[in-house]
VEXGUDREN-525375 format. One record per residue (C-alpha): residue number from 1; residue in three letters; x, y, z. Coordinates in nm, 3 decimals. Each point is the difference from the previous one (the first is absolute). Layout:
<sites>
@roti: NUM | gufi: ALA | u: X | v: Y | w: Z .
...
</sites>
This chain:
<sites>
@roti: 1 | gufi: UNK | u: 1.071 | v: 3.146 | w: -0.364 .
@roti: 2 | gufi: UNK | u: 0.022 | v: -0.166 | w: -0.371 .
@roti: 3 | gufi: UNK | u: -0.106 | v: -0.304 | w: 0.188 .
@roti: 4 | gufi: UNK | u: -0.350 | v: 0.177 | w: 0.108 .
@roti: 5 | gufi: UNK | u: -0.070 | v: 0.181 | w: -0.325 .
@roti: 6 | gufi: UNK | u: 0.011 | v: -0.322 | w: -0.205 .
@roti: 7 | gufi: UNK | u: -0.235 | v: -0.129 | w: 0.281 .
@roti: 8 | gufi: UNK | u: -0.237 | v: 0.282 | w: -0.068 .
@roti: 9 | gufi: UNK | u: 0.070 | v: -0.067 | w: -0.371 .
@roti: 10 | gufi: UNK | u: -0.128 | v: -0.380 | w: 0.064 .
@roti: 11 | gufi: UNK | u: -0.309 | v: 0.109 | w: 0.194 .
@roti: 12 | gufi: UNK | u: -0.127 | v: 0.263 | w: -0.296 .
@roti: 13 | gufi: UNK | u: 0.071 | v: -0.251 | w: -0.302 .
@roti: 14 | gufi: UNK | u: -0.129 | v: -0.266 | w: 0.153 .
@roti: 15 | gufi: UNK | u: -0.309 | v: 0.187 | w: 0.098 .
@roti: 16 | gufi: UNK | u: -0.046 | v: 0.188 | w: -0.326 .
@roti: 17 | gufi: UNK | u: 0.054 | v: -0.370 | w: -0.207 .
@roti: 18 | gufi: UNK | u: -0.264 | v: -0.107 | w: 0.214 .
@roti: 19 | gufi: UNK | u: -0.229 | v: 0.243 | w: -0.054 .
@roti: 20 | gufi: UNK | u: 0.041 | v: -0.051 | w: -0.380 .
@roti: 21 | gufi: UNK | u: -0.094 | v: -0.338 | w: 0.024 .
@roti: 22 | gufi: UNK | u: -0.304 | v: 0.058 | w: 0.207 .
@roti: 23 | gufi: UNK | u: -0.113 | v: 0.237 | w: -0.277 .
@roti: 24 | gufi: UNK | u: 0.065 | v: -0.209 | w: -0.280 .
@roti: 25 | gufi: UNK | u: -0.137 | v: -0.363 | w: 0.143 .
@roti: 26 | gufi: UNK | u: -0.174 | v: 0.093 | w: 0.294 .
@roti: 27 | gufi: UNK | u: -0.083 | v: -0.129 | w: 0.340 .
@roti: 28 | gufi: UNK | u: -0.113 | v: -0.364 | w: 0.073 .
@roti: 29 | gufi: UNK | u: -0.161 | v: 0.150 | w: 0.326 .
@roti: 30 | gufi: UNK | u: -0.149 | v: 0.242 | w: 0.172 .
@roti: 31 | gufi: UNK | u: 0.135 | v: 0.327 | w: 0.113 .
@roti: 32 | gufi: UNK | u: -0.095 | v: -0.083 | w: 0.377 .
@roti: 33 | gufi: UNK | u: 0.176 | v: -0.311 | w: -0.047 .
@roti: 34 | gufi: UNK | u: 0.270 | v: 0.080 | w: -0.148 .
@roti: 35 | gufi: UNK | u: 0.132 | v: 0.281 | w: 0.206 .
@roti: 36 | gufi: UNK | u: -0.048 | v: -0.286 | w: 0.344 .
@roti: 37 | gufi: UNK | u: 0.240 | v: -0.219 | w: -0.228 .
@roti: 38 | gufi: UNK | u: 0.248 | v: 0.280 | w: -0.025 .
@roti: 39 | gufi: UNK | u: -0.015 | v: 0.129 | w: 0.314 .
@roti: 40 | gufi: UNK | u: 0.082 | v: -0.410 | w: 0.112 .
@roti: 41 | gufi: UNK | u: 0.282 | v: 0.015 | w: -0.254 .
@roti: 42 | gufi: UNK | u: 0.158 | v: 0.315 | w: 0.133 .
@roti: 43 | gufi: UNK | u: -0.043 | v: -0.144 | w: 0.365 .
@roti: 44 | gufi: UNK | u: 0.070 | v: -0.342 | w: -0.072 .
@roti: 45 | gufi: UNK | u: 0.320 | v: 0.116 | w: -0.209 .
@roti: 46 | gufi: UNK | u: 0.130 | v: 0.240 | w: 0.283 .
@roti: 47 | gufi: UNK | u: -0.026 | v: -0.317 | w: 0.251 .
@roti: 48 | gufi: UNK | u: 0.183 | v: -0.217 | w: -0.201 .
@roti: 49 | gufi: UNK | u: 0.262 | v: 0.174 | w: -0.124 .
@roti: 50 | gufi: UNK | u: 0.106 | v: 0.117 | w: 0.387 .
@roti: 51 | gufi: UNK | u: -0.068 | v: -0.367 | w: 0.124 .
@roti: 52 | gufi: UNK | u: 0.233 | v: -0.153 | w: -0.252 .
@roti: 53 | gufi: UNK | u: 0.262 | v: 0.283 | w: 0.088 .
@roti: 54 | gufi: UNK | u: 0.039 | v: -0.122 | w: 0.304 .
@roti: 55 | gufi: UNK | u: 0.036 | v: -0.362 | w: -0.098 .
@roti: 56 | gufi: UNK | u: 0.240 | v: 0.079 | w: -0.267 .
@roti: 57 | gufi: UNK | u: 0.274 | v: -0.009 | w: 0.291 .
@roti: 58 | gufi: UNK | u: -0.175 | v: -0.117 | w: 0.304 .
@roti: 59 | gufi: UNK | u: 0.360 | v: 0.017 | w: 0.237 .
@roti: 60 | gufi: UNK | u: 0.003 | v: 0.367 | w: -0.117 .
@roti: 61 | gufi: UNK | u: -0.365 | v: 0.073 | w: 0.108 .
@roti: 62 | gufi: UNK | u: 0.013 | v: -0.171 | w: 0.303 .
@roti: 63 | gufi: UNK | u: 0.333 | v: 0.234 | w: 0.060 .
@roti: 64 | gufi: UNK | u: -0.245 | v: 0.332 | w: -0.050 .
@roti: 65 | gufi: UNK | u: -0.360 | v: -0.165 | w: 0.104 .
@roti: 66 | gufi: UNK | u: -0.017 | v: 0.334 | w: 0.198 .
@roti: 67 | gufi: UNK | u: 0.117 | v: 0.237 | w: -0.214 .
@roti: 68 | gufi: UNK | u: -0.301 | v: 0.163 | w: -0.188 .
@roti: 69 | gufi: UNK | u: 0.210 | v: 0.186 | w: -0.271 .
@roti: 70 | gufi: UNK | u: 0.182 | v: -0.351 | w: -0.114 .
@roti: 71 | gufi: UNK | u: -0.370 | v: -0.185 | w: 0.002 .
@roti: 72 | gufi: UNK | u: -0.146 | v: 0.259 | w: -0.260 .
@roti: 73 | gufi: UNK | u: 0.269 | v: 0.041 | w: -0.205 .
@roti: 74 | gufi: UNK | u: 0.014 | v: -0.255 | w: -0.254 .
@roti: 75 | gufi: UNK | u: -0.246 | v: -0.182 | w: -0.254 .
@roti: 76 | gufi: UNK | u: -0.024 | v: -0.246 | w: -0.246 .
@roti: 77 | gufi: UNK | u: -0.145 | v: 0.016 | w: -0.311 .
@roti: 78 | gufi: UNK | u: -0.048 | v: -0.434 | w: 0.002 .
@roti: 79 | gufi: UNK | u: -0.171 | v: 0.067 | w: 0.341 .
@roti: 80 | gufi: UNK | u: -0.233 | v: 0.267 | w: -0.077 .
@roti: 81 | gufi: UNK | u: -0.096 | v: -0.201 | w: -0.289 .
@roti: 82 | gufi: UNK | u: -0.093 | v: -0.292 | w: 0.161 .
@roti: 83 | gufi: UNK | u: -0.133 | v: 0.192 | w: 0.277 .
@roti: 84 | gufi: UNK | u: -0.254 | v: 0.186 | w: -0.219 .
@roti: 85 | gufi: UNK | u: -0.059 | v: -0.321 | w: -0.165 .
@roti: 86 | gufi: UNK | u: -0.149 | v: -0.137 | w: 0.369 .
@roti: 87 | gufi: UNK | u: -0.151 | v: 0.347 | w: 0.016 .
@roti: 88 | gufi: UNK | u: -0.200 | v: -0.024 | w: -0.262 .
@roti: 89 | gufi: UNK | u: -0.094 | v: -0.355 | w: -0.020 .
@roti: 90 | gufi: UNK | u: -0.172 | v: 0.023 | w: 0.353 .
@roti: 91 | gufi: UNK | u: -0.175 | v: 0.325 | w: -0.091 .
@roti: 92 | gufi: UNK | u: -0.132 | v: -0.178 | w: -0.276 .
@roti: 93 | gufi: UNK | u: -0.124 | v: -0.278 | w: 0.190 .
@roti: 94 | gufi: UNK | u: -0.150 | v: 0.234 | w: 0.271 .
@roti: 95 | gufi: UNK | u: -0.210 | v: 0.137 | w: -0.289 .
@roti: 96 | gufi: UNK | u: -0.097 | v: -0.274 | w: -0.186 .
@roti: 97 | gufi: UNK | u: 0.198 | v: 0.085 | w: -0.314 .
@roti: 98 | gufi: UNK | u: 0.116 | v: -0.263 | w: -0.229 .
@roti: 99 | gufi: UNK | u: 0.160 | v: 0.126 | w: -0.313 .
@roti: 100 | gufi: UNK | u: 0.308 | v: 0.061 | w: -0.042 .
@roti: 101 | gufi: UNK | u: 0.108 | v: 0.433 | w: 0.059 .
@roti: 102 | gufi: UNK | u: 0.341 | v: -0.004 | w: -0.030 .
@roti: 103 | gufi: UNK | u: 0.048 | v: 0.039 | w: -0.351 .
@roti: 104 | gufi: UNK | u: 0.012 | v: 0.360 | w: -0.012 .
@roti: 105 | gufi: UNK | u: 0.280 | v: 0.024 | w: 0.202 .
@roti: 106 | gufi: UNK | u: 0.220 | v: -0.241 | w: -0.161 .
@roti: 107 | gufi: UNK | u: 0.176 | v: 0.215 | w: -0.252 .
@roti: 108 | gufi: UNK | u: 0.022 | v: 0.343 | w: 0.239 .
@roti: 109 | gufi: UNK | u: 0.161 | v: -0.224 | w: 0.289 .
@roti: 110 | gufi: UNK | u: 0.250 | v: -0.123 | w: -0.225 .
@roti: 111 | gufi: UNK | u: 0.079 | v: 0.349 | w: -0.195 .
@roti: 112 | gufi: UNK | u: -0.045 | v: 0.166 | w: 0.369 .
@roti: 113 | gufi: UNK | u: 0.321 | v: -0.269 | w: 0.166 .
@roti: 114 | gufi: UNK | u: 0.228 | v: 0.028 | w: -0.325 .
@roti: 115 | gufi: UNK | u: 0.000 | v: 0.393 | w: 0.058 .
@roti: 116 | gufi: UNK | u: 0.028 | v: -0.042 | w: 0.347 .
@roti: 117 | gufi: UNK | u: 0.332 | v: -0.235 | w: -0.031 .
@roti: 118 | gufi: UNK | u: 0.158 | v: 0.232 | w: -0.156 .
@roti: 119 | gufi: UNK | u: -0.024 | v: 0.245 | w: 0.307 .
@roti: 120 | gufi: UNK | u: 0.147 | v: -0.302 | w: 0.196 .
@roti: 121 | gufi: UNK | u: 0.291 | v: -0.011 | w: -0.242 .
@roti: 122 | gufi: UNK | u: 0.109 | v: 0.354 | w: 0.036 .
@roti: 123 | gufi: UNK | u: -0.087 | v: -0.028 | w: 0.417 .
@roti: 124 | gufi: UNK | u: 0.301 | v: -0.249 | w: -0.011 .
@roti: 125 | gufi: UNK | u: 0.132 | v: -0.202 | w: 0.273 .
@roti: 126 | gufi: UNK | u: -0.248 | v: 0.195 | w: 0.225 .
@roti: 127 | gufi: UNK | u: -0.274 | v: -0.187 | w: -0.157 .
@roti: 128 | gufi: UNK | u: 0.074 | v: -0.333 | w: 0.049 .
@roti: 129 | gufi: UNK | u: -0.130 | v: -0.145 | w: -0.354 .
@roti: 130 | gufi: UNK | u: 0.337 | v: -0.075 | w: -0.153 .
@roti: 131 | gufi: UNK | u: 0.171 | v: -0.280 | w: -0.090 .
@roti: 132 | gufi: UNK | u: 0.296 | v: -0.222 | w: 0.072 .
@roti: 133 | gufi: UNK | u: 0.352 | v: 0.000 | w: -0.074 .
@roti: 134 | gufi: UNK | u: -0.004 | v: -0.039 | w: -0.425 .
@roti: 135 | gufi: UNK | u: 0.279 | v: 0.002 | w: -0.228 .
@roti: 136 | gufi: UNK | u: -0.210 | v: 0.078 | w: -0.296 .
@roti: 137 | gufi: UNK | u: 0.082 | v: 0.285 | w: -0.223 .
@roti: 138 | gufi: UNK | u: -0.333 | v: 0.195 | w: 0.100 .
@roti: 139 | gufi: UNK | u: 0.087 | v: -0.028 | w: 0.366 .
@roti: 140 | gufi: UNK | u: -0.083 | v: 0.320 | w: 0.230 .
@roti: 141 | gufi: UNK | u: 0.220 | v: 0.127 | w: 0.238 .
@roti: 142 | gufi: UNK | u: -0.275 | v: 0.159 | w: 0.286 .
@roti: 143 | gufi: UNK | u: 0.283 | v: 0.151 | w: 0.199 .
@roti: 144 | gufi: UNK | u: 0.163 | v: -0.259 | w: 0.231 .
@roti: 145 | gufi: UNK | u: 0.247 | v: -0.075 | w: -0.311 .
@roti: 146 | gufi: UNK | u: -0.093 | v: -0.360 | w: -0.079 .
@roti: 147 | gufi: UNK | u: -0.219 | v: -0.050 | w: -0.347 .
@roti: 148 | gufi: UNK | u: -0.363 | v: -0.121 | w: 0.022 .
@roti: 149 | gufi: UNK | u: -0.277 | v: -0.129 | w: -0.168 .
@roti: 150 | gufi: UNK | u: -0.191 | v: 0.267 | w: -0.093 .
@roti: 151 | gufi: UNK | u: -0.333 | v: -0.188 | w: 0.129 .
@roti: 152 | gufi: UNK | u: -0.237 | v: 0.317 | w: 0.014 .
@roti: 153 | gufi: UNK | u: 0.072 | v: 0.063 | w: -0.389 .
@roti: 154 | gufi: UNK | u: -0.066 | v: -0.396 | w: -0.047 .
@roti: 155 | gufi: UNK | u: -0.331 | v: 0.048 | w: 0.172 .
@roti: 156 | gufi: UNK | u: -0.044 | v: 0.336 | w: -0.194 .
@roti: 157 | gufi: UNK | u: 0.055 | v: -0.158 | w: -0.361 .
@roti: 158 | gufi: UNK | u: -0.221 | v: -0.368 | w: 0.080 .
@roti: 159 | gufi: UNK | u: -0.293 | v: 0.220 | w: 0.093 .
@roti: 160 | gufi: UNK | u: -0.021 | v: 0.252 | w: -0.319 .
@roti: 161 | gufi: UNK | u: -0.004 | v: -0.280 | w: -0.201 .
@roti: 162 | gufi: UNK | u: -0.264 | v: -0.192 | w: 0.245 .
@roti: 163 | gufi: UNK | u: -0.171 | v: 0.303 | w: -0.034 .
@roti: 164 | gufi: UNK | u: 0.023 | v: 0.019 | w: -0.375 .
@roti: 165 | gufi: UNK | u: -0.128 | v: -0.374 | w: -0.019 .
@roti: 166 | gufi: UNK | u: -0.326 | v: 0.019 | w: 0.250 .
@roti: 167 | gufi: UNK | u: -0.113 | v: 0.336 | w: -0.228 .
@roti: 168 | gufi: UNK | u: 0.024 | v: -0.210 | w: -0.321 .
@roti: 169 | gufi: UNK | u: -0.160 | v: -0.308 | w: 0.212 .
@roti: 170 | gufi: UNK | u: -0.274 | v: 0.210 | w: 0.114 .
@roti: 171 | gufi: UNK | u: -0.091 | v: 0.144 | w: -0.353 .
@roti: 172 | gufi: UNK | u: -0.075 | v: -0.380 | w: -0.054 .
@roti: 173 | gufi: UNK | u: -0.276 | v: -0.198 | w: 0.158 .
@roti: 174 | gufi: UNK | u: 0.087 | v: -0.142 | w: 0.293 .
@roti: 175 | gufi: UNK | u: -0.199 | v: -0.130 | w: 0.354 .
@roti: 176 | gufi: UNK | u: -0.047 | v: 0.252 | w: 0.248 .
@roti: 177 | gufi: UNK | u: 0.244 | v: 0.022 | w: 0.191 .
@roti: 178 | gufi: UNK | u: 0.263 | v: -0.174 | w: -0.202 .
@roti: 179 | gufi: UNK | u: 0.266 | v: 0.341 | w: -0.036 .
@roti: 180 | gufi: UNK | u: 0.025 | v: 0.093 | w: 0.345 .
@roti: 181 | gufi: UNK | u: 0.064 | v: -0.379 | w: 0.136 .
@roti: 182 | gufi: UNK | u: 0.229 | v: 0.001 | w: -0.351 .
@roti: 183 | gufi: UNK | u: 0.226 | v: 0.314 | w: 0.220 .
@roti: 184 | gufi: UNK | u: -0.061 | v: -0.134 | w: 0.301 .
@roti: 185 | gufi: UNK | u: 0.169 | v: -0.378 | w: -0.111 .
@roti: 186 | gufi: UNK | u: 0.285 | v: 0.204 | w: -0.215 .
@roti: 187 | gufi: UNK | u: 0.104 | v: 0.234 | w: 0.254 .
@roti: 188 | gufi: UNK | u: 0.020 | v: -0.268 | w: 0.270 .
@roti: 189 | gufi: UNK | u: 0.222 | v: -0.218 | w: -0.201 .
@roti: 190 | gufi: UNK | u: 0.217 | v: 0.228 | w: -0.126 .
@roti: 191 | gufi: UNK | u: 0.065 | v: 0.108 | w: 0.385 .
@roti: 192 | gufi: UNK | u: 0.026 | v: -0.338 | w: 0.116 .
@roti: 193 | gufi: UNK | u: 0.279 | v: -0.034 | w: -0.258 .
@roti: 194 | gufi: UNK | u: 0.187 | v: 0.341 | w: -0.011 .
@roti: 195 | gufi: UNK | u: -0.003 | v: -0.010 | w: 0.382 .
@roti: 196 | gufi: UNK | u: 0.277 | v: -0.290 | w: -0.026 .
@roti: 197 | gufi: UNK | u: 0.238 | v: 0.249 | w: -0.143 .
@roti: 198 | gufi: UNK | u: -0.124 | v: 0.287 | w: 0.327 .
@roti: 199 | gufi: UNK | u: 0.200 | v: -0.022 | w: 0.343 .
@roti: 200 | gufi: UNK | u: -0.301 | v: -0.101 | w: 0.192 .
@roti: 201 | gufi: UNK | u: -0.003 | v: -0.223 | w: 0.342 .
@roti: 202 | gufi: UNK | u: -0.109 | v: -0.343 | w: -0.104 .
@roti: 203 | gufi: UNK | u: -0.278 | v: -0.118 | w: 0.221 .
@roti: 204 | gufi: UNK | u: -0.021 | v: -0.395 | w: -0.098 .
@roti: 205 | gufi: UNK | u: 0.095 | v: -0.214 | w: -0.258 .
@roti: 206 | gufi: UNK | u: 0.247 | v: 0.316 | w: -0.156 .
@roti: 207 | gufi: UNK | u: -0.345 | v: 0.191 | w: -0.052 .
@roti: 208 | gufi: UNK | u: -0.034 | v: 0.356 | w: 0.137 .
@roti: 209 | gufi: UNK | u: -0.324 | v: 0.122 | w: 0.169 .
@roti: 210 | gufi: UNK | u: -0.095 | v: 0.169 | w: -0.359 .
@roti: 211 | gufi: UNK | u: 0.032 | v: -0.299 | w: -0.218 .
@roti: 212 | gufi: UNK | u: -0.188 | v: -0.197 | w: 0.231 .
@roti: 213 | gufi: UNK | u: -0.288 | v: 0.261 | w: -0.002 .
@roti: 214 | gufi: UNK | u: 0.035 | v: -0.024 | w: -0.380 .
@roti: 215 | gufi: UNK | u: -0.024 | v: -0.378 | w: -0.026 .
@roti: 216 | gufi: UNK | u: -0.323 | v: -0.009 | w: 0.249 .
@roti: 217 | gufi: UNK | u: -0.122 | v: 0.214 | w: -0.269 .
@roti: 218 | gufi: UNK | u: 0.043 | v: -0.173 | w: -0.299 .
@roti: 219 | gufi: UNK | u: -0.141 | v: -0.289 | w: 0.171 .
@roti: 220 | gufi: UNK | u: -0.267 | v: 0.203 | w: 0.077 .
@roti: 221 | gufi: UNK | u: -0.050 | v: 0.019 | w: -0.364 .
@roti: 222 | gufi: UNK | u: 0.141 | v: -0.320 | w: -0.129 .
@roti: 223 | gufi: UNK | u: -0.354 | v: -0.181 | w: -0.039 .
@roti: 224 | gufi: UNK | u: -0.133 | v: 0.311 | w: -0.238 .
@roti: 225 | gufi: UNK | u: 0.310 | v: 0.011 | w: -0.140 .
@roti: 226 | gufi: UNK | u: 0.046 | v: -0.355 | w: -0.137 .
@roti: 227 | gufi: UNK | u: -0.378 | v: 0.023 | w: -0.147 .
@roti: 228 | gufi: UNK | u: 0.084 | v: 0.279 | w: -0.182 .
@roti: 229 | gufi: UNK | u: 0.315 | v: -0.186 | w: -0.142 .
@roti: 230 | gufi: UNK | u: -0.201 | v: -0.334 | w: -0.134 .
@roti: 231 | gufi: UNK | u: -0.266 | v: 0.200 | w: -0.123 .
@roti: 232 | gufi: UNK | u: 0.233 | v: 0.284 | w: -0.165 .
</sites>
């Protein structure tokens, strides 16, 4: 129950933040067009998150292929990410759009998943976002008596300040769509590295399904981001 009210929580900051910015910058496009890139973020985001779900253990999804409850159960945050990324991008190319629209949605997206971990943290071992076996003082005992990495809080204290940096960033001049592919890159390394200390099945090369989705982003982004690094 704690779990789904920080949810809820998530949803209404991250809208409300977003709505704040809208006011005080303003849109880069349309209203037609932008509610056909939402609507392609929201689907594009659902899809992903289930589809990487299932890959996160594929022996275990195989196991319960036909059991409906077990495929709708779970979601990734890295998948509905990159999901609405692919969303979005082909929406835009359907429509001819070619500047950047992401920008708003940097800072709410990264307020909206810090809130949100700390719902998983409370959900426990139920969740499935903790960490491995640590013998650090801050170590978290979820229930099953061994002391983990607290992971979710991890995630939870990297994005406030990732938040805190892309506001300050975005009070500054910047190219369009510089703040949200600024998240984007952030978010997907931190997982790629946090998710060595998470007891995930290891798909190839002692990567799990997640950290590969989070590499294929940042090389996604690795061409804009090294031109933004030799002309910063």
């Amino acid at each position: 129950m704690v779990h789904y009210a920080f949810e809820l929580l998530a949803y209404n900051v991250g809208f409300v933040w977003y709505l704040r910015q809208r006011r005080t910058t303003g849109d880069v496009i349309d209203v037609h067009a932008r509610w056909w890139i939402v609507a392609a973020a929201i689907a594009g985001a659902a899809v992903g998150s289930k589809v990487l779900f299932w890959f996160e253990d594929p022996g275990q999804t195989l196991a319960h292929w036909s059991n409906p409850v077990f495929l709708m159960s779970g979601k990734t945050v890295v998948g509905g990410l990159a999901g609405g990324l692919v969303g979005v991008e082909l929406t835009k190319r359907r429509l001819g759009i070619e500047q950047a629209t992401g920008d708003l949605f940097a800072v709410p997206l990264a307020l909206g998943i810090a809130i949100g971990r700390i719902g998983c943290f409370f959900a426990g071992l139920a969740d499935q976002t903790y960490g491995t076996a640590t013998t650090l003082p801050w170590g978290v005992d979820f229930g099953d008596g061994i002391m983990r990495h607290p992971t979710q809080l991890y995630e939870t204290m990297f994005l406030v300040v990732v938040a805190a940096g892309l506001s300050w960033y975005a009070s500054r001049q910047h190219r369009q769509g510089d703040v949200f592919k600024l998240f984007l890159a952030a978010y997907m390394a931190f997982r790629l590295l946090v998710d060595f200390i998470k007891p995930e099945v290891r798909l190839a090369l002692g990567l799990s399904a997640i950290q590969w989705t989070a590499l294929a982003v940042l090389l996604y982004y690795a061409r804009h981001l090294r031109s933004r690094l030799v002309t910063a």
